[in-house]
ROPA-658492 format. One record per residue: residue in three letters; y, z, x of N, C-alpha, C, O in turn. Coordinates in steps of 0.05 Angstrom, whole numbers, padded with zeros to 5 digits, always signed. Layout:
ROPA-658492
ALAYZXYZXYZXYZX ...
//
This chain:
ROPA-658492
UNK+01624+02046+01413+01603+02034+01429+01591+02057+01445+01607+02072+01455 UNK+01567+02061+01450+01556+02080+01455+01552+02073+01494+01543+02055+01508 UNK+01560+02091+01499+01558+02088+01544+01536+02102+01550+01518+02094+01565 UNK+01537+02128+01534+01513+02143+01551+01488+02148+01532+01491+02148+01507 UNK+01467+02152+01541+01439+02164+01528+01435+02188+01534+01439+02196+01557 UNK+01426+02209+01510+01427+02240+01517+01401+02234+01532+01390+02213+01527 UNK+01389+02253+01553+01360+02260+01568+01363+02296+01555+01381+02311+01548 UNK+01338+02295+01558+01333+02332+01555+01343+02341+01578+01344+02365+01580 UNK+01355+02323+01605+01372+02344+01616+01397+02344+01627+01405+02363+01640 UNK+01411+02325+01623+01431+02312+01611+01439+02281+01597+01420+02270+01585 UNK+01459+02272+01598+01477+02250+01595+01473+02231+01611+01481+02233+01635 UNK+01456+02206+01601+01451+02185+01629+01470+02170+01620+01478+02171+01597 UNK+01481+02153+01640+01485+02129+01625+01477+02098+01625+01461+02091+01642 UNK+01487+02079+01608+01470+02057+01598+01480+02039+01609+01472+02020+01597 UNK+01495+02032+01628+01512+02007+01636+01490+02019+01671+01492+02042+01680 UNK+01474+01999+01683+01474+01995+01712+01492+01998+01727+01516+01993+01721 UNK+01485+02007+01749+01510+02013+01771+01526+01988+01777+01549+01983+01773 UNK+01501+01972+01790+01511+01949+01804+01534+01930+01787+01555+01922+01798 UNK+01524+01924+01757+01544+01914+01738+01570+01933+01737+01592+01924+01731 UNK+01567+01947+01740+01593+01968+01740+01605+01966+01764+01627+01975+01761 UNK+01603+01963+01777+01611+01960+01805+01624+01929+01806+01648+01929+01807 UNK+01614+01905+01805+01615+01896+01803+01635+01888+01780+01649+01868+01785 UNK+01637+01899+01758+01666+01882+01740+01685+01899+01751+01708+01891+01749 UNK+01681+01920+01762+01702+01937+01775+01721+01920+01799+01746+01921+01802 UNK+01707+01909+01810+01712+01896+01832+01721+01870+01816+01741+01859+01825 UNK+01712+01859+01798+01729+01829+01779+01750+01836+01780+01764+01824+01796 UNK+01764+01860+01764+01791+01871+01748+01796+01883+01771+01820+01887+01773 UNK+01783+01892+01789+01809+01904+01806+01824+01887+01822+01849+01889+01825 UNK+01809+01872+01831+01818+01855+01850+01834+01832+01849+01840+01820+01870 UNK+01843+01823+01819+01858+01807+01811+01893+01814+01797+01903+01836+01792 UNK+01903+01790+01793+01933+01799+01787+01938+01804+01750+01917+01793+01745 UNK+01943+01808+01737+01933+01814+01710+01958+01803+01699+01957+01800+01674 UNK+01985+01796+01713+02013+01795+01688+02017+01774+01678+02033+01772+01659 UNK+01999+01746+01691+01993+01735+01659+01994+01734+01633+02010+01726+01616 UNK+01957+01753+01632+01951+01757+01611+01961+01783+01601+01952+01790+01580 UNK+01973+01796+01611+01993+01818+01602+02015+01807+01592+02030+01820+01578 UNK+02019+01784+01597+02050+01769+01583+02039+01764+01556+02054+01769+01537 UNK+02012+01754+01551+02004+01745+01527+02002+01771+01505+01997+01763+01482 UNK+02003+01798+01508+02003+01820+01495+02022+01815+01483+02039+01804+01496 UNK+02028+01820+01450+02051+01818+01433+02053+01843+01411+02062+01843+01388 UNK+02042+01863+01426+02051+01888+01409+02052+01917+01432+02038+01918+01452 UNK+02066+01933+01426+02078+01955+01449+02052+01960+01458+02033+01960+01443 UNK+02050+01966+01485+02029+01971+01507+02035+01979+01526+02052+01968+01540 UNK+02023+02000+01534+02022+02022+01553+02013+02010+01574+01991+02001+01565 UNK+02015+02001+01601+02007+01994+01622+02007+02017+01640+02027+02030+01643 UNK+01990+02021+01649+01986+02048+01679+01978+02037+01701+01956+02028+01704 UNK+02001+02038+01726+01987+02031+01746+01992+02050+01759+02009+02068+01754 UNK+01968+02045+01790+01968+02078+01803+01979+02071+01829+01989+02048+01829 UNK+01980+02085+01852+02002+02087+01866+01981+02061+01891+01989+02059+01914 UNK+01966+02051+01885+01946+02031+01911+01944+02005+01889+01933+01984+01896 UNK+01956+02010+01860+01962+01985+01857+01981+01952+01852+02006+01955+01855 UNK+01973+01926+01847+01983+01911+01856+02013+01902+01838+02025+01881+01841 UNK+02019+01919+01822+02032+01915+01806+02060+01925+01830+02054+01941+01847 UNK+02089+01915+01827+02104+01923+01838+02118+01951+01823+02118+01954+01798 UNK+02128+01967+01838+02138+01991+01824+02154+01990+01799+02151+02007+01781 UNK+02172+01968+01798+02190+01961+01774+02175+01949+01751+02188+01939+01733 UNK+02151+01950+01749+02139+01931+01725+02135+01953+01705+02126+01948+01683 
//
């Protein structure tokens, strides 16, 4: 899937801020181990040290 558009003077990209900002703020701000329960094949989960996941997960 293509993000950015070349310009003659760089790399723009194609997704609006505000939408970007905004699903950023959907997925961050919610609890995800739900639908992380529903994953049924090995998966890498990364969480970083400000997130809501507890350290043991």
């Amino acid at each position: 899937m293509e993000v950015v558009r070349e310009k003659a003077d760089a790399y723009r990209p194609l997704a609006q801020t505000q939408n970007v900002l905004a699903c950023r703020e959907h997925w961050n701000n919610r609890d995800h181990t739900e639908e992380l329960g529903l994953v049924h094949c090995p998966t890498l989960v990364v969480a970083g040290e400000h997130s809501y996941f507890p350290a043991a997960a």
